[in-house]
C-alpha positions in Angstrom: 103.5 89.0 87.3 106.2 91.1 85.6 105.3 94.2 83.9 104.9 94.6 80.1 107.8 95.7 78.4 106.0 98.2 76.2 104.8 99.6 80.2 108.1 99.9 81.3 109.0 103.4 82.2 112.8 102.7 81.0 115.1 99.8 81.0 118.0 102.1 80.9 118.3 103.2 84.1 120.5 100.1 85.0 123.8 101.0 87.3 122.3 104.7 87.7 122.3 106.0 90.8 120.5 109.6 90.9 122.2 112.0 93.3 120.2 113.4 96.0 119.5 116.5 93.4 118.6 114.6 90.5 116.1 112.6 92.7 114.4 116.2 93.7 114.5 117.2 90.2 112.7 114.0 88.7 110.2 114.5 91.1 110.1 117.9 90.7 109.3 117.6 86.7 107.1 114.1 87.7 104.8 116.3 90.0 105.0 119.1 87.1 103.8 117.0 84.1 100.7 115.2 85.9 99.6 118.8 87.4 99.9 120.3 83.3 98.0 117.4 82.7 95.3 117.1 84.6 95.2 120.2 86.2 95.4 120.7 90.2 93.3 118.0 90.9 93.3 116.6 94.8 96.4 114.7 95.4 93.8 112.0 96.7 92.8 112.2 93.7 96.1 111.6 91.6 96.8 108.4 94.6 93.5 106.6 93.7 94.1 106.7 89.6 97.6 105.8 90.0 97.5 103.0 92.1 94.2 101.9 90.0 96.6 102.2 87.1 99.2 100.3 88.7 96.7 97.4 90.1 95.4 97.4 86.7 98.7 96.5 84.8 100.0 94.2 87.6 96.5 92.2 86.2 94.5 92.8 89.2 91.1 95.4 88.8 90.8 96.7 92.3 87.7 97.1 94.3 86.8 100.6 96.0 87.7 98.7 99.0 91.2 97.9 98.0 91.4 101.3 97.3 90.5 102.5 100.1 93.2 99.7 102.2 95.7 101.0 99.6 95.3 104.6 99.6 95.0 104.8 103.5 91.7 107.0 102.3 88.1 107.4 103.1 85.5 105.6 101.2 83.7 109.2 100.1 86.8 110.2 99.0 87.5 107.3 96.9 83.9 107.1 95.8 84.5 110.5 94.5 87.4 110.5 92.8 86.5 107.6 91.1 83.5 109.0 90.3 85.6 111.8 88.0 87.6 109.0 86.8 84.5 107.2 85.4 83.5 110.8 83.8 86.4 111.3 82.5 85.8 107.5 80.3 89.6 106.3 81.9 88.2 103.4 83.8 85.0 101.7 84.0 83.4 99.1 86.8 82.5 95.6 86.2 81.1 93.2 88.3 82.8 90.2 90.1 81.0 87.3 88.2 82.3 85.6 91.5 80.7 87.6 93.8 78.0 90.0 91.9 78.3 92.5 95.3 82.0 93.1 94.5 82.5 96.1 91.7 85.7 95.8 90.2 87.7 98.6 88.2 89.1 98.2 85.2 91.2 100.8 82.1 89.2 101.7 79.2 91.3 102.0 76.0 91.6 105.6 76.7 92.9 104.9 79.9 95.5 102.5 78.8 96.3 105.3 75.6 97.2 107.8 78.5 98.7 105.4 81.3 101.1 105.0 77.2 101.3 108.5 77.2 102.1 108.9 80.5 105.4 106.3 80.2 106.5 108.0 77.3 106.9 111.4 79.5 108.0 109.7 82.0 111.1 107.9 80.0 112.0 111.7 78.6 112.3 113.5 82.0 114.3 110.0 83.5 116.9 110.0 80.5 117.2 113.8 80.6 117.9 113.8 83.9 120.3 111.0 83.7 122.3 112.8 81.3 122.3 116.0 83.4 123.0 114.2 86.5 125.9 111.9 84.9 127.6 115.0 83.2 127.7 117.1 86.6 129.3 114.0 88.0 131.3 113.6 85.6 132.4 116.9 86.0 131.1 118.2 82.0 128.6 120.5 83.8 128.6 122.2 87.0 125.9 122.1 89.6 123.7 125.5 88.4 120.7 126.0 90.4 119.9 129.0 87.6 120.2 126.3 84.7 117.4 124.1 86.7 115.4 127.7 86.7 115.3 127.8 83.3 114.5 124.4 82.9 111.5 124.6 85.3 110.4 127.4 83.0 110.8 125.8 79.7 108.1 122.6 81.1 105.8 124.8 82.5 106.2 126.6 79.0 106.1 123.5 77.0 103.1 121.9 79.1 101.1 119.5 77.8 97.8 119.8 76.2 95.5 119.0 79.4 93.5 115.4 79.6 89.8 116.0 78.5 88.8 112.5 78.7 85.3 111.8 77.0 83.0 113.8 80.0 80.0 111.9 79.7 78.6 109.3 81.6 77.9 105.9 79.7 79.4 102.6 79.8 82.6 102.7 77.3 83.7 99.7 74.8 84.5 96.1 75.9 88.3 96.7 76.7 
């Protein structure tokens, strides 16, 4: 099932190449932006919503289970961070009406309004890059570990506002 185009993290990236250094920077700013977000949460942790996130917009509410086979984690561990995620109001279980043992787990609006926000970061630090990485090829702009410095400084500066999430237990909406 192909992704949504509104889900897409950018269609623009066609016949781009990132150089070794713009790879390490994307991550860099990628790793950056979920940690100003949701503060220094287990990596686990960040693993288990993202491939939930993932599952979830490939059409397919994952199991604890196929988390578990996914993630390459412990049950406990998933249980837990799951756990936060439910608290948090960004995903919510449901039963299999095929097999009523099997709890599936699926976005909540407010899930799928951050997964939204999360592409639209995602599309800014890609195309910024680009640009950067295209110009020092290009020859515009020279390779300056100091100018990277500065711009590590200026997103930990302009962080986002951290995710709350709702923080009380409760079933959310029909989604």
């Amino acid at each position: 099932m192909p992704a949504k185009p509104a889900n897409l993290i950018t269609d623009e990236l066609q016949g781009w190449t990132p150089s070794p250094e713009a790879q390490a920077v994307i991550f860099w700013r990628f790793l950056q932006l979920f940690l100003a977000r949701y503060g220094s949460v287990p990596l686990g942790q960040l693993l288990v919503g993202m491939t939930a996130t993932v599952l979830n917009e490939l059409g397919h509410a994952p199991t604890v289970t196929e988390l578990c086979e996914a993630t390459g984690l412990p049950k406990s561990s998933i249980s837990r961070y799951i756990a936060a995620q439910m608290e948090q109001g960004v995903i919510y279980e449901t039963i299999d009406p095929s097999d009523r043992r099997r709890r599936m787990l699926a976005q909540t609006d407010s899930g799928r309004t951050e997964r939204q926000w999360q592409i639209r970061q995602m599309r800014k630090i890609l195309e910024n890059v680009r640009q950067w990485d295209e110009n020092v090829r290009g020859g515009a702009e020279a390779l300056d570990p100091g100018y990277e410095l500065e711009q590590m400084k200026t997103v930990v500066r302009n962080s986002p506002e951290p995710f709350r999430g709702r923080r009380k237990r409760g079933r959310p909406a029909k989604a």
